[in-house]
PyMOL Python script that loads the backbone (N, CA, C, O; Angstrom):
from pymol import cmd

cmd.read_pdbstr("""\
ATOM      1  N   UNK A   1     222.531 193.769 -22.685  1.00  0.00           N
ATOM      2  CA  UNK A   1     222.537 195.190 -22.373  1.00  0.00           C
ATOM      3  C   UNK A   1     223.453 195.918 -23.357  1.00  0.00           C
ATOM      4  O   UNK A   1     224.465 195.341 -23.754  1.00  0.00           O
ATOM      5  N   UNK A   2     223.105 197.372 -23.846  1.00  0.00           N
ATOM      6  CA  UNK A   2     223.775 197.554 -24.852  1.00  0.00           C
ATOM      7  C   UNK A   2     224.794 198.558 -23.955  1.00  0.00           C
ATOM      8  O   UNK A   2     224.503 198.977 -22.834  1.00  0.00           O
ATOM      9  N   UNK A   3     225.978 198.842 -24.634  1.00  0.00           N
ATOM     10  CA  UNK A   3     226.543 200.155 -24.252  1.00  0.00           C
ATOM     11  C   UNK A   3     226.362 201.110 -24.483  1.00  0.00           C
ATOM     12  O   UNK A   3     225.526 201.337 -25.358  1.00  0.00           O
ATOM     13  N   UNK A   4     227.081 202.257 -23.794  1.00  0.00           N
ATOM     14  CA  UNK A   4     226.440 203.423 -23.792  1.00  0.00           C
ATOM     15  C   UNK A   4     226.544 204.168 -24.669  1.00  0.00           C
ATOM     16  O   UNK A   4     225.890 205.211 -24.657  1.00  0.00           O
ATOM     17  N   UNK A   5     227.606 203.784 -25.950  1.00  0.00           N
ATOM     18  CA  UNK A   5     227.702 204.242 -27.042  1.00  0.00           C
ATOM     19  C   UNK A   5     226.772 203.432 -27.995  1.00  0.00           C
ATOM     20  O   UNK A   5     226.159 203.887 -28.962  1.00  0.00           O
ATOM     21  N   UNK A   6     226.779 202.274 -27.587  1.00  0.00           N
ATOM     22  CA  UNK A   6     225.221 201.894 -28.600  1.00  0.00           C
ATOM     23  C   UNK A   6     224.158 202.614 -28.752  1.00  0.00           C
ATOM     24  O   UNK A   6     223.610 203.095 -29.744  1.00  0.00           O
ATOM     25  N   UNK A   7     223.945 202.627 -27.679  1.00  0.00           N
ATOM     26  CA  UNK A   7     222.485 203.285 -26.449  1.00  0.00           C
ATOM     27  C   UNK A   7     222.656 204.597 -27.208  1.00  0.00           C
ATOM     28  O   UNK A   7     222.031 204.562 -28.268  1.00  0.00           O
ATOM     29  N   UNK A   8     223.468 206.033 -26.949  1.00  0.00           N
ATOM     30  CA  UNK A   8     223.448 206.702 -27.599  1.00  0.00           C
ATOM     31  C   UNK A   8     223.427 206.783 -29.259  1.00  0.00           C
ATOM     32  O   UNK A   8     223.096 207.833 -29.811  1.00  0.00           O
ATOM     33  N   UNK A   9     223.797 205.623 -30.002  1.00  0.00           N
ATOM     34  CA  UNK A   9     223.692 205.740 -31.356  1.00  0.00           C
ATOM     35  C   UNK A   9     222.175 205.755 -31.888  1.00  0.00           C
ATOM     36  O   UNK A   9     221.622 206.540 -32.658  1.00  0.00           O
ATOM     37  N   UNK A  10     221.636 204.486 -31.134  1.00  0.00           N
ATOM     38  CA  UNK A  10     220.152 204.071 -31.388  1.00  0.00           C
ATOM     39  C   UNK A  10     218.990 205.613 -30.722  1.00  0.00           C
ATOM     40  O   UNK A  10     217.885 205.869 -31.200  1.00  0.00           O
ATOM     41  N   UNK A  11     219.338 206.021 -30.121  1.00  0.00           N
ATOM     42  CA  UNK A  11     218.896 207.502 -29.745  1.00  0.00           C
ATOM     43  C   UNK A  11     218.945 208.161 -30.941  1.00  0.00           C
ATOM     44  O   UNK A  11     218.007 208.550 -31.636  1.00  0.00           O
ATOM     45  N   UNK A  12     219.995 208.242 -31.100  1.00  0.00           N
ATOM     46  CA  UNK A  12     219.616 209.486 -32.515  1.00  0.00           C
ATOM     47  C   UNK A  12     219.424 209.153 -33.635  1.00  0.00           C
ATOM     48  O   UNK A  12     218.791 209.800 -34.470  1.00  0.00           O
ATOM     49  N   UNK A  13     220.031 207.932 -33.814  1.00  0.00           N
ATOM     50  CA  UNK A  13     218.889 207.511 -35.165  1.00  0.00           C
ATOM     51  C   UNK A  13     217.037 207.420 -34.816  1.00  0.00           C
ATOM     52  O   UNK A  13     216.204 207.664 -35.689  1.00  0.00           O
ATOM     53  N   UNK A  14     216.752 207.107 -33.681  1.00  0.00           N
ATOM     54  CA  UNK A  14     215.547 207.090 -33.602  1.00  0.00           C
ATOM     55  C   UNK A  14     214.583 208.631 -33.193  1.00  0.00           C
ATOM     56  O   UNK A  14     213.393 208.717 -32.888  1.00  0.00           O
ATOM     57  N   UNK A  15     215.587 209.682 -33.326  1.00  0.00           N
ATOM     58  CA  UNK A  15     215.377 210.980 -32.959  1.00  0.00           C
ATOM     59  C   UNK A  15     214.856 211.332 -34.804  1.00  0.00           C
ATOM     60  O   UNK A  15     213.824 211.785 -35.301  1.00  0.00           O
ATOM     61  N   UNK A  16     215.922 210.940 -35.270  1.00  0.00           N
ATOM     62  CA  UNK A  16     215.892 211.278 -36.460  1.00  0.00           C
ATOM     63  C   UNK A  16     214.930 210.986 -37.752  1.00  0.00           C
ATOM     64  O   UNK A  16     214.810 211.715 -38.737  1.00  0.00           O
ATOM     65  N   UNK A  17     214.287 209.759 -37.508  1.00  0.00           N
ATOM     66  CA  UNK A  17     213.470 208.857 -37.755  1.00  0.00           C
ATOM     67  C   UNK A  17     211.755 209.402 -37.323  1.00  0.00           C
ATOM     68  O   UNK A  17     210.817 209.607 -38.093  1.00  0.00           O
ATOM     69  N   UNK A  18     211.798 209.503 -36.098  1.00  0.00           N
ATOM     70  CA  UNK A  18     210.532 210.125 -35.225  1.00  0.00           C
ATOM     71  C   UNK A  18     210.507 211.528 -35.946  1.00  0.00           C
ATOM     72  O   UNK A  18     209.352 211.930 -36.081  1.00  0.00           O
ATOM     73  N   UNK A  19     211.653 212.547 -36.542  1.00  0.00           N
ATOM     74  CA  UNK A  19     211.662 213.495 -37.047  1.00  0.00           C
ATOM     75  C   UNK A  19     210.806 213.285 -38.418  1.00  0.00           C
ATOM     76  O   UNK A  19     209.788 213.896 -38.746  1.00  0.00           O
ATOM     77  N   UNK A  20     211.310 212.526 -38.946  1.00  0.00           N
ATOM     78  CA  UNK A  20     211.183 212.103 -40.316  1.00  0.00           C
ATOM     79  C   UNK A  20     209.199 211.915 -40.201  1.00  0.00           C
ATOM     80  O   UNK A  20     208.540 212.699 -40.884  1.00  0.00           O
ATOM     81  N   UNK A  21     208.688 211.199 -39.603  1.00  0.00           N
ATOM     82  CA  UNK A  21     207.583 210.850 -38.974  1.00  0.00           C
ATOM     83  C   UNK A  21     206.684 211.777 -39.107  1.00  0.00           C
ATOM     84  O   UNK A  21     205.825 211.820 -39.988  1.00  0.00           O
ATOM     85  N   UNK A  22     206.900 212.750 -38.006  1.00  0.00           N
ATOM     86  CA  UNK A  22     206.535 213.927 -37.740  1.00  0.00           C
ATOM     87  C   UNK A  22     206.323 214.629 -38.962  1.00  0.00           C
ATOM     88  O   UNK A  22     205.120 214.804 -39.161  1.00  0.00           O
ATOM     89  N   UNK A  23     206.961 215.031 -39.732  1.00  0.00           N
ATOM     90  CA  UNK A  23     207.655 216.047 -41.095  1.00  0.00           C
ATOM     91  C   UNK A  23     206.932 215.606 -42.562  1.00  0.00           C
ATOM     92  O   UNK A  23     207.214 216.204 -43.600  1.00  0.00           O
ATOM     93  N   UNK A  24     206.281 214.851 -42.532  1.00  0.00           N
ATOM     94  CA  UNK A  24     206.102 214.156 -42.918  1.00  0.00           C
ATOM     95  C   UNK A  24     205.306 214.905 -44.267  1.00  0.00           C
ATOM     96  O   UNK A  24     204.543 215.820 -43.955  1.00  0.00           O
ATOM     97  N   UNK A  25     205.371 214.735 -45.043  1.00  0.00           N
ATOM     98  CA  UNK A  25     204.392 215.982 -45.745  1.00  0.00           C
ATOM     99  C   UNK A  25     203.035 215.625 -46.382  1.00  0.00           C
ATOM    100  O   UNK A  25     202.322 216.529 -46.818  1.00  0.00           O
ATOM    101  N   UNK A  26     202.554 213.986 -46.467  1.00  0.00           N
ATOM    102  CA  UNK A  26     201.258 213.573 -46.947  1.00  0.00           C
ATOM    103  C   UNK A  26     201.136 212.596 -46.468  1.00  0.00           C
ATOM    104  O   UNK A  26     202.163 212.265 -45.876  1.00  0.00           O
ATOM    105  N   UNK A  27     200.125 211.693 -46.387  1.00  0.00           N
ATOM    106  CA  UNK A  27     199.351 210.576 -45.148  1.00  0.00           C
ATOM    107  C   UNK A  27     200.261 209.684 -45.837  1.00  0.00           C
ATOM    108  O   UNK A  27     200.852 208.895 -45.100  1.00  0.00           O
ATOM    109  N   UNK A  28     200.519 209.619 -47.106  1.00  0.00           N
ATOM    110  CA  UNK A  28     201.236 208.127 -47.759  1.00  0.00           C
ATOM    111  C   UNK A  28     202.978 208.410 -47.641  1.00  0.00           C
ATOM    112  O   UNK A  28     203.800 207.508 -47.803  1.00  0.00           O
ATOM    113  N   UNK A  29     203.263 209.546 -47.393  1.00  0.00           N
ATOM    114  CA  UNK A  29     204.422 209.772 -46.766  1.00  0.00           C
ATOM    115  C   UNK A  29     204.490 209.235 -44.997  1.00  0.00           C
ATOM    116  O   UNK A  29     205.402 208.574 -44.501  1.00  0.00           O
ATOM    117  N   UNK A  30     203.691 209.563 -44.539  1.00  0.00           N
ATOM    118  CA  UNK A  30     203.888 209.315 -43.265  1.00  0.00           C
ATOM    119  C   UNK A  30     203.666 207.651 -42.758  1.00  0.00           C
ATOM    120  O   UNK A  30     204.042 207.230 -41.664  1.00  0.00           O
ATOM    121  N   UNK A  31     203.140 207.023 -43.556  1.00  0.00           N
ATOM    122  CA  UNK A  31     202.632 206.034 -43.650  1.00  0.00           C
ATOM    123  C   UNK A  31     203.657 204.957 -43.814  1.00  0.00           C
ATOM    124  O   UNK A  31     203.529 203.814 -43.375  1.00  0.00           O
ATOM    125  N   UNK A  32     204.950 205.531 -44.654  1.00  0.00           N
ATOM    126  CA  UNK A  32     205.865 204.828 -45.073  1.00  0.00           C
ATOM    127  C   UNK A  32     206.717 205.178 -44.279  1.00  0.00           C
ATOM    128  O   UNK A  32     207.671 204.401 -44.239  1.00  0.00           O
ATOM    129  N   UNK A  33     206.768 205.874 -43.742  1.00  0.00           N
ATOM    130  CA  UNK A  33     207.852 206.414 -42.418  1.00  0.00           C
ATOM    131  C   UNK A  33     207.690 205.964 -41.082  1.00  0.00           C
ATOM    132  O   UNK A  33     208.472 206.104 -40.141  1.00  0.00           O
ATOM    133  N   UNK A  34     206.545 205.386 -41.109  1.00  0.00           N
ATOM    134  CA  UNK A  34     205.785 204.681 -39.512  1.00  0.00           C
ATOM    135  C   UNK A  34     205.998 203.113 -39.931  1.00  0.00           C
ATOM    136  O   UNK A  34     206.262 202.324 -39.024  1.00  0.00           O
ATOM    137  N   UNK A  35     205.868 202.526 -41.581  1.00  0.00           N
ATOM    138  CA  UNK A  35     206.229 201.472 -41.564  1.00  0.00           C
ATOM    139  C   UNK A  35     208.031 200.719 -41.937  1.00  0.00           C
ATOM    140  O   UNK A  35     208.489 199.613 -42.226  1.00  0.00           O
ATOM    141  N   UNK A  36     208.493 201.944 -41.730  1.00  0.00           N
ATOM    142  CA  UNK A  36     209.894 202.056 -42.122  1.00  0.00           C
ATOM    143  C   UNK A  36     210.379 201.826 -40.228  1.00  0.00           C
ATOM    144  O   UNK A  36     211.087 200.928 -39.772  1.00  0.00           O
ATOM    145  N   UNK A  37     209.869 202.694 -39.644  1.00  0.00           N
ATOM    146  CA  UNK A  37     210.312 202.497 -38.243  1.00  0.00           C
ATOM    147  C   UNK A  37     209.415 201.254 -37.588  1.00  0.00           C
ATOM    148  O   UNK A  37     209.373 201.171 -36.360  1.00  0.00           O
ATOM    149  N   UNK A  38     208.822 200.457 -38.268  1.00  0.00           N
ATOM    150  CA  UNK A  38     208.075 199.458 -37.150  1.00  0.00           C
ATOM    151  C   UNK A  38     208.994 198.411 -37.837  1.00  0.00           C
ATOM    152  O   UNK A  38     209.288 197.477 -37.091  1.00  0.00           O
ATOM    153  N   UNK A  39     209.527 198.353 -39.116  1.00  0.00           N
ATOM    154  CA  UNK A  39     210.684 197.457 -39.427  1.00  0.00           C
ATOM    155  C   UNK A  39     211.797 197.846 -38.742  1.00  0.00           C
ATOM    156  O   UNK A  39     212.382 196.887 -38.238  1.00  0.00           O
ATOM    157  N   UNK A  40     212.244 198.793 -38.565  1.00  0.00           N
ATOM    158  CA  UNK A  40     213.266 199.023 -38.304  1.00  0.00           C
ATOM    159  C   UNK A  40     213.820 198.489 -36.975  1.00  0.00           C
ATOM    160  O   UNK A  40     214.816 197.802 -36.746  1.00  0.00           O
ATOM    161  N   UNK A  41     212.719 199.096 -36.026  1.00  0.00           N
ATOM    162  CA  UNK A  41     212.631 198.818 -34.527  1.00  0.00           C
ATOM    163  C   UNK A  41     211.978 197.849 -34.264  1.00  0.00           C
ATOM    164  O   UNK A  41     211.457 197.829 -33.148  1.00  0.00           O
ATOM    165  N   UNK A  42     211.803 196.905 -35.017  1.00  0.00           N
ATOM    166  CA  UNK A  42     210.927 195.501 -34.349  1.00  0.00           C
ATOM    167  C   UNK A  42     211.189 194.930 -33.413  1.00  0.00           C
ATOM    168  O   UNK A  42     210.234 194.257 -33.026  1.00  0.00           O
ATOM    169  N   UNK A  43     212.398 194.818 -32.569  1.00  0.00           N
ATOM    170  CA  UNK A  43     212.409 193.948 -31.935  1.00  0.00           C
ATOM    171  C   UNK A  43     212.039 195.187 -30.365  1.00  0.00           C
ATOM    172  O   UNK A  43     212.143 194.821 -29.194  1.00  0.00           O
ATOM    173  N   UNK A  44     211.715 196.291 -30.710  1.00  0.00           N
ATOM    174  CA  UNK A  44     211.087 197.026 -29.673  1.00  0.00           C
ATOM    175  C   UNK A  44     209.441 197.254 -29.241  1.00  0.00           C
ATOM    176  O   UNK A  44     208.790 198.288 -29.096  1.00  0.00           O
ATOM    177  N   UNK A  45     209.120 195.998 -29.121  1.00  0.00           N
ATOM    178  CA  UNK A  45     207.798 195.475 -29.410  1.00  0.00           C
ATOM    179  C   UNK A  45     207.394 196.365 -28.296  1.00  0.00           C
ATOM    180  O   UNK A  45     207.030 197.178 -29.145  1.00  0.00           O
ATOM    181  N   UNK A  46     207.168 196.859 -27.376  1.00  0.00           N
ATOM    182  CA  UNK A  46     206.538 197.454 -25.800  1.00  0.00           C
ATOM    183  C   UNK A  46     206.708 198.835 -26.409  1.00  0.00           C
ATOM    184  O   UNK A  46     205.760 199.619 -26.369  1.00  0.00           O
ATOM    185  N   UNK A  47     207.908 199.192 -26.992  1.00  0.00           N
ATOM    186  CA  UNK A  47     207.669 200.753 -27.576  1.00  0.00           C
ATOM    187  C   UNK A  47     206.635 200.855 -28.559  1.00  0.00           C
ATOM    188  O   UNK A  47     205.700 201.630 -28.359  1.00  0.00           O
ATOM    189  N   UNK A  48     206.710 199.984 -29.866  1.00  0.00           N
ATOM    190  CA  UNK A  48     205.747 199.982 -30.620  1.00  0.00           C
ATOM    191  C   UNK A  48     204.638 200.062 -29.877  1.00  0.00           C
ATOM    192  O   UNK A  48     204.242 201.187 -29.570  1.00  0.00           O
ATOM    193  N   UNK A  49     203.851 198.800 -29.402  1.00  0.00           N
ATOM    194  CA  UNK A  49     203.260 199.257 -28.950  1.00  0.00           C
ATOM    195  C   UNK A  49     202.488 200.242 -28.196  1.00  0.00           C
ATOM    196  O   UNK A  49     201.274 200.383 -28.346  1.00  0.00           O
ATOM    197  N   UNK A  50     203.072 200.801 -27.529  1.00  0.00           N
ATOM    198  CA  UNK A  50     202.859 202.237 -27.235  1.00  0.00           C
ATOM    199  C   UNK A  50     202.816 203.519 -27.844  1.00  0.00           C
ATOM    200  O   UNK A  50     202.186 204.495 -27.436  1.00  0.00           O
ATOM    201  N   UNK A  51     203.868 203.403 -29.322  1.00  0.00           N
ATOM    202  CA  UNK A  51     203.721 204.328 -29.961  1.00  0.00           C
ATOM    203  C   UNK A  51     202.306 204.039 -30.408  1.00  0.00           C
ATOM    204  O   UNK A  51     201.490 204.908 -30.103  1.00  0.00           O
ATOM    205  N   UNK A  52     201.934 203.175 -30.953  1.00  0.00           N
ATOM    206  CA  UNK A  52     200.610 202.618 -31.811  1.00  0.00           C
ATOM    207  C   UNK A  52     199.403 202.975 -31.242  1.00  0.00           C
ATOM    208  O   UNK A  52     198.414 203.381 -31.852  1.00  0.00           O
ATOM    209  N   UNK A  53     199.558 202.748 -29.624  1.00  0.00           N
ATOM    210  CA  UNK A  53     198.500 203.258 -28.699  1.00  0.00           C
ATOM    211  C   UNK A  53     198.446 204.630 -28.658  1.00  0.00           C
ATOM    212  O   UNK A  53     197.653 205.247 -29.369  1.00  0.00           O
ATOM    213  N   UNK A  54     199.414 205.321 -27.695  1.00  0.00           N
ATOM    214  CA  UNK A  54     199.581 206.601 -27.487  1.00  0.00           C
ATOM    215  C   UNK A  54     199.250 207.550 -28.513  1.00  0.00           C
ATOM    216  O   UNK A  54     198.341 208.381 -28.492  1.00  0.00           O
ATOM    217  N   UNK A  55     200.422 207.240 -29.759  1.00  0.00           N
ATOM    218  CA  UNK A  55     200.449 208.755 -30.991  1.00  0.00           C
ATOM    219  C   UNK A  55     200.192 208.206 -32.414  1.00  0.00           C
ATOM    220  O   UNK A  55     199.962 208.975 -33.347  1.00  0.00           O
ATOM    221  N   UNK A  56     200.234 206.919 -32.557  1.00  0.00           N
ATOM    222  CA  UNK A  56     199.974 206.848 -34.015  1.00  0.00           C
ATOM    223  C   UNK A  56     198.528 206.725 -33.883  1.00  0.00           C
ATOM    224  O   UNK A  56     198.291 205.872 -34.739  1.00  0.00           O
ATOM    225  N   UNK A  57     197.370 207.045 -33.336  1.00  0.00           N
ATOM    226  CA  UNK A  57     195.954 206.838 -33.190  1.00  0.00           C
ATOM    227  C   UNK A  57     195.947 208.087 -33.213  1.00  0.00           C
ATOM    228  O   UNK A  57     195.016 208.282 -33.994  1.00  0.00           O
ATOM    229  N   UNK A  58     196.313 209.075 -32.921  1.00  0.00           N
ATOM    230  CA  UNK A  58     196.175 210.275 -32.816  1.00  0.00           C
ATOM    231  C   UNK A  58     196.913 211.258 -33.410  1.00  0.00           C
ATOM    232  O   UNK A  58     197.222 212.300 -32.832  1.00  0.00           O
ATOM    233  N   UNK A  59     197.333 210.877 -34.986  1.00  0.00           N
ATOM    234  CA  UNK A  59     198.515 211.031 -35.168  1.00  0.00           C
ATOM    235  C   UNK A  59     197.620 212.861 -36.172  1.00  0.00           C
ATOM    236  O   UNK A  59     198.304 213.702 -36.755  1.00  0.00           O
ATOM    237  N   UNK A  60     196.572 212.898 -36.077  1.00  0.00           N
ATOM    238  CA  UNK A  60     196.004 213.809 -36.965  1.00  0.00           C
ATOM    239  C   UNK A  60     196.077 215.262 -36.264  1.00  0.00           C
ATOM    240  O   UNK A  60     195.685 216.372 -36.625  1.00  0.00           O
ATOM    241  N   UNK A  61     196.727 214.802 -35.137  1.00  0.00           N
ATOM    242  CA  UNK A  61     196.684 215.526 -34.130  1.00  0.00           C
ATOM    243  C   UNK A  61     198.163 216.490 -34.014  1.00  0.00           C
ATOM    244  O   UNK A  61     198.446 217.522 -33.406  1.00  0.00           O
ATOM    245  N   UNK A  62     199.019 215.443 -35.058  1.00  0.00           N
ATOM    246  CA  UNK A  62     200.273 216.319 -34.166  1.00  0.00           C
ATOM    247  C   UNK A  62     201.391 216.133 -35.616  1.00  0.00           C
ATOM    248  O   UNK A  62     202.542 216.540 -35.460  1.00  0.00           O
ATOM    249  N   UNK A  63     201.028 215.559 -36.892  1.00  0.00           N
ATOM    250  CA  UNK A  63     201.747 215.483 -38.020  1.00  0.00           C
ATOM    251  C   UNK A  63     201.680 216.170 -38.699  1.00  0.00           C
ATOM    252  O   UNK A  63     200.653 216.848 -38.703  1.00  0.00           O
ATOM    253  N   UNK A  64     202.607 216.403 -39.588  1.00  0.00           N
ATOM    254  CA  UNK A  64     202.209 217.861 -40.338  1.00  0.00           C
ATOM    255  C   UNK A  64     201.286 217.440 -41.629  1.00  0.00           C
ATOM    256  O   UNK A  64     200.520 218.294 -42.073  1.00  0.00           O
ATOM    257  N   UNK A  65     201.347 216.002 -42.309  1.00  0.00           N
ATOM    258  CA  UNK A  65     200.992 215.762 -43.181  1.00  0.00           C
ATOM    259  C   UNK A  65     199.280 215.636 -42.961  1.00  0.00           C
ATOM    260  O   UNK A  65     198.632 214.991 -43.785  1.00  0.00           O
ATOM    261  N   UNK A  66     198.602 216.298 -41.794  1.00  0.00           N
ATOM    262  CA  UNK A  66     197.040 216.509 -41.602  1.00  0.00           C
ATOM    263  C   UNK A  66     197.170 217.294 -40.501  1.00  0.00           C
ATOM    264  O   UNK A  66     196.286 217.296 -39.645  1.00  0.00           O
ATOM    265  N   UNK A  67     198.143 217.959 -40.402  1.00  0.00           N
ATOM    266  CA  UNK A  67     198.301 219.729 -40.009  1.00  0.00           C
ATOM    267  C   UNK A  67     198.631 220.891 -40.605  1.00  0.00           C
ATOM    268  O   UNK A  67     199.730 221.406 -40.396  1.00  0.00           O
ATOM    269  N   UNK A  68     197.720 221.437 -41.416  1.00  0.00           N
ATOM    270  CA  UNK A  68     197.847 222.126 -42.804  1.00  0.00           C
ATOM    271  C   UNK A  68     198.255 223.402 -42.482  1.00  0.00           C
ATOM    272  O   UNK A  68     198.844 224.219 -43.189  1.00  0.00           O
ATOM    273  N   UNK A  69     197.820 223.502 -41.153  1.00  0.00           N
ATOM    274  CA  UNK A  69     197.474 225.453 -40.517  1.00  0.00           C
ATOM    275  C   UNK A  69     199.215 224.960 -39.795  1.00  0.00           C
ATOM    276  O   UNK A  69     199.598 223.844 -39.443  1.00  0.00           O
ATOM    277  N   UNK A  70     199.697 225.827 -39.787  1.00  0.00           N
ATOM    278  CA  UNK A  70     201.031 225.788 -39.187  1.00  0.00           C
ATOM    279  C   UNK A  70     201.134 227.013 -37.940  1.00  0.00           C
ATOM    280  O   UNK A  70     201.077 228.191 -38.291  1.00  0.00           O
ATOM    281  N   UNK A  71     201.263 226.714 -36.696  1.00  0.00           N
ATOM    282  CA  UNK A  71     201.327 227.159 -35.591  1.00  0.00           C
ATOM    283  C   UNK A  71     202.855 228.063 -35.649  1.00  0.00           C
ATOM    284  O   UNK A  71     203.759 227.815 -36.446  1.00  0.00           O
ATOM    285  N   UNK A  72     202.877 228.906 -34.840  1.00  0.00           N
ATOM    286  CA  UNK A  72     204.390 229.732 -34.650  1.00  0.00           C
ATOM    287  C   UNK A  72     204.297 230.177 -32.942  1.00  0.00           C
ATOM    288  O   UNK A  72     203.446 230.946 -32.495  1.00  0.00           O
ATOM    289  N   UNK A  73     205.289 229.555 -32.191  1.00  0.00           N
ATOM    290  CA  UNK A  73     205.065 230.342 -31.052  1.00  0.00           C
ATOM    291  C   UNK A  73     205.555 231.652 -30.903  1.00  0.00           C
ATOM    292  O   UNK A  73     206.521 231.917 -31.619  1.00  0.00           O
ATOM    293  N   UNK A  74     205.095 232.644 -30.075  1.00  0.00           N
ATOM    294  CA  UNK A  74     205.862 233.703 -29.753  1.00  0.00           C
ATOM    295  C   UNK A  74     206.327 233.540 -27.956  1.00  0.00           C
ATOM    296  O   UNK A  74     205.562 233.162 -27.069  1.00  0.00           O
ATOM    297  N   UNK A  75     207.249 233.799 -27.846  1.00  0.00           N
ATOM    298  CA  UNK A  75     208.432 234.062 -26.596  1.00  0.00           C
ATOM    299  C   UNK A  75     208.193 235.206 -26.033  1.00  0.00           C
ATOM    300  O   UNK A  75     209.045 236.065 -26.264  1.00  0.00           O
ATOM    301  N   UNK A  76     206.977 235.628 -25.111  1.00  0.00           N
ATOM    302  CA  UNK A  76     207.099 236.824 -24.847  1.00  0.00           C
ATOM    303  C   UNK A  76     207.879 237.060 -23.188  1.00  0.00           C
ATOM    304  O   UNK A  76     207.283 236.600 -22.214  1.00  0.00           O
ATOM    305  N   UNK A  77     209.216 237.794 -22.990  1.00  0.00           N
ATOM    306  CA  UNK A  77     209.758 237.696 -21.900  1.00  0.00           C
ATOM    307  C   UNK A  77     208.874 239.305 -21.002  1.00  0.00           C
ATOM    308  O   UNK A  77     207.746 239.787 -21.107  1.00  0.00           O
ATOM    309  N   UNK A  78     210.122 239.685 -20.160  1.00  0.00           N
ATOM    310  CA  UNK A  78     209.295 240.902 -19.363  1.00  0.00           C
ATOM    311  C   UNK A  78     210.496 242.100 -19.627  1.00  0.00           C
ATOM    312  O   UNK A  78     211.657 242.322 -19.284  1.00  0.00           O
ATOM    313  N   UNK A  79     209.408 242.730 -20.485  1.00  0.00           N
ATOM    314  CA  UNK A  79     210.535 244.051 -21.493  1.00  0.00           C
ATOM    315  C   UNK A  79     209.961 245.180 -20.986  1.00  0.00           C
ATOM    316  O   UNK A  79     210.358 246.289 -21.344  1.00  0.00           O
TER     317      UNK A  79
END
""", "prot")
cmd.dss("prot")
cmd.show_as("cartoon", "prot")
cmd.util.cbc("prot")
cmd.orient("prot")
């Protein structure tokens, strides 16, 4: 079991990483950033997996590097 300062370290490197992922700016960029984190995190075989299932199958869906049109939300409150 790790501690909770482990636990929190491995959080944000893997925040940071999943950022990196995401941000990604071309398929062979992202490509190396998904195989950078499946080395990285190997011994998190049940996450992988799931990432692999869940979002890297669908990854055209939500990366920027084959999301060309860039979305902006607007915040509209009650003015």
């Amino acid at each position: 079991m790790r501690c909770k300062e482990d636990r929190a370290e491995l959080l944000k490197d893997l925040r940071e990483h999943l950022g990196a992922l995401l941000r990604s700016e071309t398929p062979e960029e992202f490509d190396r950033q998904w195989e950078f984190i499946q080395t990285e995190y190997a011994d998190q075989k049940v996450w992988l997996k799931y990432m692999d299932g869940e979002w890297i199958r669908v990854k055209e869906r939500w990366a920027r590097a084959w999301r060309k049109v860039r979305f902006y939300f607007i915040l509209l409150g009650s003015f």
